[in-house]
N, C-alpha and C positions, 0 to 999 in steps of 0.2 A: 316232723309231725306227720299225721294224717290224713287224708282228706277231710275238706269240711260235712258237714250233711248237707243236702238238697236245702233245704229251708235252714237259716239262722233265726235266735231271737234271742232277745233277752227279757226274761220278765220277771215280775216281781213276785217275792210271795205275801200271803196275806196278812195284815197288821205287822209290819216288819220292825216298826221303833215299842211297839208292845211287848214282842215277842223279844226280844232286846235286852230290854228292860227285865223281864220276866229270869234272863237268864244271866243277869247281871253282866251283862258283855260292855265293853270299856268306849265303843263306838258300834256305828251302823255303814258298814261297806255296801258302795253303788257302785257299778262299771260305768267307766262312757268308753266304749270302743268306738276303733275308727278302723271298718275290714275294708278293705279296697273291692269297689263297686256293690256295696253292702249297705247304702246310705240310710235304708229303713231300721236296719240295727241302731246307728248312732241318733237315729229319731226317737226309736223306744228308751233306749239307755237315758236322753236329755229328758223324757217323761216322765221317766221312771223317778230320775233326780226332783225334777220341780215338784212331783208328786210327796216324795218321803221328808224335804226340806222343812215344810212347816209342823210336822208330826215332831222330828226330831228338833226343832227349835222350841215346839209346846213342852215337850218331855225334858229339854237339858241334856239330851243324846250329841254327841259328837259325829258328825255328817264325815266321812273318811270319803273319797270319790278315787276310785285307781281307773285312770287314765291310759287304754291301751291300743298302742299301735300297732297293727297287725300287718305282715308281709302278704303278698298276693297269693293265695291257697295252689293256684300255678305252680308259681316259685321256690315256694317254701314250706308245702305241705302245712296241713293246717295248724289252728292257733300259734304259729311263730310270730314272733315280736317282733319287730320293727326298731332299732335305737337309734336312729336318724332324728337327731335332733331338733333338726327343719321340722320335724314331723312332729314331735312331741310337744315340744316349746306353747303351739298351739292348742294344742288338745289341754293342756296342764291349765292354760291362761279358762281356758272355756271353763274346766273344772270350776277354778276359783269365780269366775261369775255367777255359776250356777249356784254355787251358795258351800260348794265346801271347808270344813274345816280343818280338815288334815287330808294333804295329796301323798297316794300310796301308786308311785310313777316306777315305770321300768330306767336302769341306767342306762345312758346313752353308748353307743359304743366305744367314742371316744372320752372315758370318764373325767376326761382336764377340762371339758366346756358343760361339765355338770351346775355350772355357776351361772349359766343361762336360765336353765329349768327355774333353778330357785329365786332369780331376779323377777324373772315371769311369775312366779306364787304369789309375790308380794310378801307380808304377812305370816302368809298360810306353811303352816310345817310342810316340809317335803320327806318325808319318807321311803328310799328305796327300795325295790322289791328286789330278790337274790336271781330269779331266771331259771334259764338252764342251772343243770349240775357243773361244775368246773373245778377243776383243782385249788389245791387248800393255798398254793402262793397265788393265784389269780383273785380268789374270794379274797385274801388279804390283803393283797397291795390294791384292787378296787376298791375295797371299802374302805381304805386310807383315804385314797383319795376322793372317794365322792364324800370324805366326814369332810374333808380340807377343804372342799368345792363348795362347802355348806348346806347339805344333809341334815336334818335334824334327826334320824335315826334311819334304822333299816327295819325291813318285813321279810325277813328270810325264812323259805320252807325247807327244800329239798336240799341245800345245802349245810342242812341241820340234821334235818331228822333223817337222810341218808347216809349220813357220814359216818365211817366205821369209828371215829371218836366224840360223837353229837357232845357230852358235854365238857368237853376240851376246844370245840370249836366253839360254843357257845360263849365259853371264856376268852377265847381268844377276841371272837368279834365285839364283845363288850368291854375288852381293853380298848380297843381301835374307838368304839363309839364314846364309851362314857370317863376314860383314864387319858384320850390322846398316844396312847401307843402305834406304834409303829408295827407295819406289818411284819417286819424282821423279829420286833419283840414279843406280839403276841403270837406267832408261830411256838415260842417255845413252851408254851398251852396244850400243845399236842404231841410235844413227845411221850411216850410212853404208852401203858394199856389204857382203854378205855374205863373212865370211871362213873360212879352215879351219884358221886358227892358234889 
């Protein structure tokens, strides 16, 4: 990553479950970040949440909270993830107090103790997010395993919509989530040229 800027925030924009609504979007996405020595950030993000919670409860909006641990801008240049479990586990449990209804969490690094994260939800769907770019047998044998860990689905970007076969991996990863396939089986999703069917 980057350096971060001088000043962090996170804020909100206006009428956010209106605006929502207006565009027929399926939930309303909050952050709670947690930046190492950043504690005003993870204040505004919990405000931000208490604030949107009863809008989206008056409307029938789905409250989504993604949950993120960030390495020390030092360290690891800015916005890197954190998948220390120790670290997430926590942040995921705060989410679900705060009133979410679907946690859209980064995977841990070790994806076998994904079963922790989702014990801590309770209830609440856990949804993982994709990260970094990574190759197509790492995206597949993770997502095996964080469905097996107990994932209720995924929120993948860049290892979609970069991928020189986006809808051959799209198939792929949707045998893995919603058929139980295996990463070995939904690889062969992507043999071949890229298609748009």
């Amino acid at each position: 990553g980057t350096d971060l800027p001088r000043t962090l925030f996170s804020r909100m924009i206006e009428a956010p479950v209106e605006q929502a609504l207006r565009l027929d979007a399926a939930c309303v996405v909050v952050n709670l970040f947690r930046i190492p020595d950043q504690p005003e950030v993870t204040d505004q993000c919990i405000r931000n949440i208490l604030r949107i919670k009863p809008a989206c409860d008056r409307y029938g909006m789905p409250l989504m909270v993604e949950p993120l641990v960030f390495q020390p801008n030092e360290t690891a240049g800015g916005y890197m993830v954190d998948g220390d479990e120790n670290k997430i586990i926590p942040l995921v449990r705060q989410a679900v107090e705060l009133g979410a209804d679907i946690i859209k969490a980064d995977p841990t690094n070790d994806p076998s103790v994904y079963h922790q994260v989702i014990r801590i939800a309770g209830d609440v769907p856990v949804l993982v997010r994709g990260g970094s770019r990574a190759g197509d047998e790492e995206i597949l044998r993770r997502t095996e395993e964080l469905i097996h860990q107990g994932a209720a689905g995924i929120v993948y970007g860049r290892n979609i919509i970069q991928h020189p076969n986006p809808a051959g991996m799209t198939r792929a990863l949707m045998a893995i989530v919603h058929e139980g396939a295996s990463a070995g089986e939904a690889a062969g999703f992507l043999q071949g040229s890229p298609t748009t069917s």
